[in-house]
N, C-alpha and C positions, 0 to 999 in steps of 0.2 A: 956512743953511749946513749940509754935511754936516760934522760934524767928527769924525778918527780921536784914539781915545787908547790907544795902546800903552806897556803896562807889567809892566816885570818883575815876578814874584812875590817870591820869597822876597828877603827881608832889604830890600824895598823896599816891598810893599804887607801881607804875611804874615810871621810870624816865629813860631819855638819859642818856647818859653819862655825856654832860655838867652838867643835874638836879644832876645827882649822885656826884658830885664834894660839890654840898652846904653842908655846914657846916665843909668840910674837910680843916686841914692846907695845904699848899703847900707841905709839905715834907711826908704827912700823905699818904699812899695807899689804895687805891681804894678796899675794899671788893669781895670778890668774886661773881662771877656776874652770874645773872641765866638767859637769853636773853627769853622775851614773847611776842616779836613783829620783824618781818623782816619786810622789803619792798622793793621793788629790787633785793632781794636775800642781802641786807645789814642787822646787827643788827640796831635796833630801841630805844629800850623800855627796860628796865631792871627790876629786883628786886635782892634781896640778897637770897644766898642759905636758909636763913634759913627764912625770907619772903615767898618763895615758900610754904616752908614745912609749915606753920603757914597759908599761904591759902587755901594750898591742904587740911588744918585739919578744917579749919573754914567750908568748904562746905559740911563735913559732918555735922556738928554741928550745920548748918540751910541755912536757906534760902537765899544764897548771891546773890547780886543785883548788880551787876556791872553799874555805873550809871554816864552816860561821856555826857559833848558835843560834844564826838567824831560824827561825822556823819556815818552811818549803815556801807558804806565800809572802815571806818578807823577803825570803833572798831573792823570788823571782821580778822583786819589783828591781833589780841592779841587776844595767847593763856595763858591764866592764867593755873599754875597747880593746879591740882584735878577735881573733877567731872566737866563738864560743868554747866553754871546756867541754870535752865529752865529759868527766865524772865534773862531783861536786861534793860536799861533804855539808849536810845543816843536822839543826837541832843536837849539835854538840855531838855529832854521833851516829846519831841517832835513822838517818836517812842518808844513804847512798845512792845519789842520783847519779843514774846511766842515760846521759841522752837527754836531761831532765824528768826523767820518770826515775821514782823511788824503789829499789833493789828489793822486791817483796822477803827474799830470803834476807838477807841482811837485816832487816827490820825485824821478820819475826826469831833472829837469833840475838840482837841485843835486846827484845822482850823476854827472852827469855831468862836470861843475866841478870834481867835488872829483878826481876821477880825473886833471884834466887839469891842475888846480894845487898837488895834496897829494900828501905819499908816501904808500904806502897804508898804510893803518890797521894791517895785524899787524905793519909793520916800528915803528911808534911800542907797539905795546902789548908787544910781543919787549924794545924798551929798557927799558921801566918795569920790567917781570919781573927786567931784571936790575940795576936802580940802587937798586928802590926795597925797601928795606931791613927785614926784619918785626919788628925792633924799635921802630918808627914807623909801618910798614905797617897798617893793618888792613884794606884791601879793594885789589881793583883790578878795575874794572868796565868794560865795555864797552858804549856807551847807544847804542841802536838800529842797530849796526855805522857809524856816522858817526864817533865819538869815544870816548877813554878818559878815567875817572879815579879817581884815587887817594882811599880815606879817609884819613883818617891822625891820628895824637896829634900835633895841632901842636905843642903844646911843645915835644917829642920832635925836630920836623924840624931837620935841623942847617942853620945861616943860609944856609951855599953852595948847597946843595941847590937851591933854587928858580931861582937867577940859574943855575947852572949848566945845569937841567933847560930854562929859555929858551932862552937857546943855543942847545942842542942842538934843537930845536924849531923856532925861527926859521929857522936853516938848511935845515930840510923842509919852509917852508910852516903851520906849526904854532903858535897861541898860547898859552901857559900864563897859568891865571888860577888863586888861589890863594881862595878863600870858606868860609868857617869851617871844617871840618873835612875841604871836598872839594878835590882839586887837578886842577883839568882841565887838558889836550891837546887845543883845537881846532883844528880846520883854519882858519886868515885867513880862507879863502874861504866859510866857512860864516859868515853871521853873522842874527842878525836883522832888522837894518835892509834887508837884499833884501828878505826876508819879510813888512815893512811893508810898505815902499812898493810890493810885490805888491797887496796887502791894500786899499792903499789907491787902487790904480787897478782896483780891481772894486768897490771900495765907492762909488766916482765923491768921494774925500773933497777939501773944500775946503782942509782944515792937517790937521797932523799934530802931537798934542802927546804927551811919551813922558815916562817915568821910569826911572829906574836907577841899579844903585848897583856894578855890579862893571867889570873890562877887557872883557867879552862883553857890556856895555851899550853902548861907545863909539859901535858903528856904526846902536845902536837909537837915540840922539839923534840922531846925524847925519843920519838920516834923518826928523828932525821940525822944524818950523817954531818950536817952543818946546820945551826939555823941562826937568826937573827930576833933581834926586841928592841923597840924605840925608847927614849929617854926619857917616857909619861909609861903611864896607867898601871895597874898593879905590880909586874914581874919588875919593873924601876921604881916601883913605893917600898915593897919590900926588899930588894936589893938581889934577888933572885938572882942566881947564874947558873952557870954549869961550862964544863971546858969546851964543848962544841959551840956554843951559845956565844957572840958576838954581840956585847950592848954597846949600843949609839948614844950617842948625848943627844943628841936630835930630837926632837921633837914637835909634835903636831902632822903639818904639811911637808915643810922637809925632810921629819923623818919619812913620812908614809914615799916620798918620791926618793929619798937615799935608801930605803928598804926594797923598793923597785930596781932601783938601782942593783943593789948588791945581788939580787934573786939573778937577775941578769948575767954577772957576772957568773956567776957558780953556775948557771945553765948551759954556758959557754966552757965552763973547766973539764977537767978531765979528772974526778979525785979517785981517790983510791977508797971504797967504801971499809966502813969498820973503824977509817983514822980518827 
């Protein structure tokens, strides 16, 4: 069987140091760490020695899909171990890299979508300009002209903030997801589970098994025949499930190496797609 396994990066397969702390007591030590992202010449991005070994094994055992809303230059600072993937999936969508080159077709047919189901983009980044506030504010970025989003001192953000900023959002077409320190603005129609199930009718794949852990995951499980979510970050604040969907209590670093874990496993099964 060919089998696809698409999964998110950060706070699902990789994590900072701060990420790497979730679910640790204070007196509890930090695992040994295997560094897959620099920038500056600083570390980034981590996973657990034995996470590495569990992904450098999964990419023998099929097709991995590394699938972020990193934008093309942030995912290309992360080197995962083992084989490279052929495909990749960034900007939520938005870019389908073959070989690390972006699928010029693909690109200009989710521009096409989004024009015919989003407002456009400077009227969503004109509103942030003006709601979002620099005593809380620390960035506002715009990732590959597709979507915007906010840095911000979460503490800092005042509670209404976020349910309001939906609102306003959902009316345009627009979803807000809120992940440690970033606040995205995407477009519904931009999601990755198109970008899978692309992916995986070039790949000729048997199933589709996925991981995730934010709102911009939803439609990357729903587009797999099994998938998995750790015991932090959105789809576990809001209590999100679904019957194919596997939640772990886990959290942080052993979720991201039991998430490894279990990809593994189903890369090795034999399932009956459709179950």
């Amino acid at each position: 069987m060919n089998v696809l396994v698409a999964s998110d990066l950060d706070r699902t397969l990789i994590y900072s140091k701060a990420a790497a702390r979730l679910g640790l007591g204070p007196e509890e030590p930090t695992p040994e760490l295997v560094c897959v992202e620099e920038y500056e010449g600083a570390p980034m991005s981590f996973v657990t020695r034995r996470a590495g070994e569990l992904l450098a094994e999964l990419a023998e055992h099929s097709t991995f899909v590394p699938t972020t809303t990193r934008t093309r230059e942030q995912y290309g600072r992360i080197v995962l171990p083992g084989r490279a993937p052929e495909f990749a999936i960034c900007a939520n969508g938005g870019h389908l890299l073959v070989h690390g080159e972006s699928d010029p077709d693909w690109h200009a047919g989710v521009r096409k979508t989004l024009a015919a189901k989003a407002a456009p983009l400077p009227e969503v980044i004109a509103h942030l300009e003006v709601v979002a506030r620099p005593e809380w504010t620390l960035k506002l970025r715009v990732a590959e002209d597709l979507f915007g989003y906010l840095v911000v001192e979460r503490a800092a953000l005042p509670p209404e903030f976020v349910p309001e900023l939906t609102e306003w959002a959902n009316a345009r077409g627009y979803g807000v997801s809120l992940q440690g320190r970033k606040l995205y603005l995407v477009p519904d129609a931009l999601t990755k589970g198109d970008a899978v199930r692309e992916v995986a009718r070039r790949a000729s794949a048997d199933a589709v098994f996925a991981a995730g852990d934010s709102l911009l995951d939803i439609e990357l499980l729903r587009a797999a025949v099994a998938g998995v979510r750790p015991g932090h970050g959105e789809l576990a604040d809001s209590h999100w499930s679904a019957p194919h969907v596997e939640a772990l209590d886990a959290m942080g670093l052993s979720a991201g190496e039991r998430i490894a874990e279990w990809l593994l496993e189903r890369s090795r099964s034999r399932p009956v797609v459709g179950a």
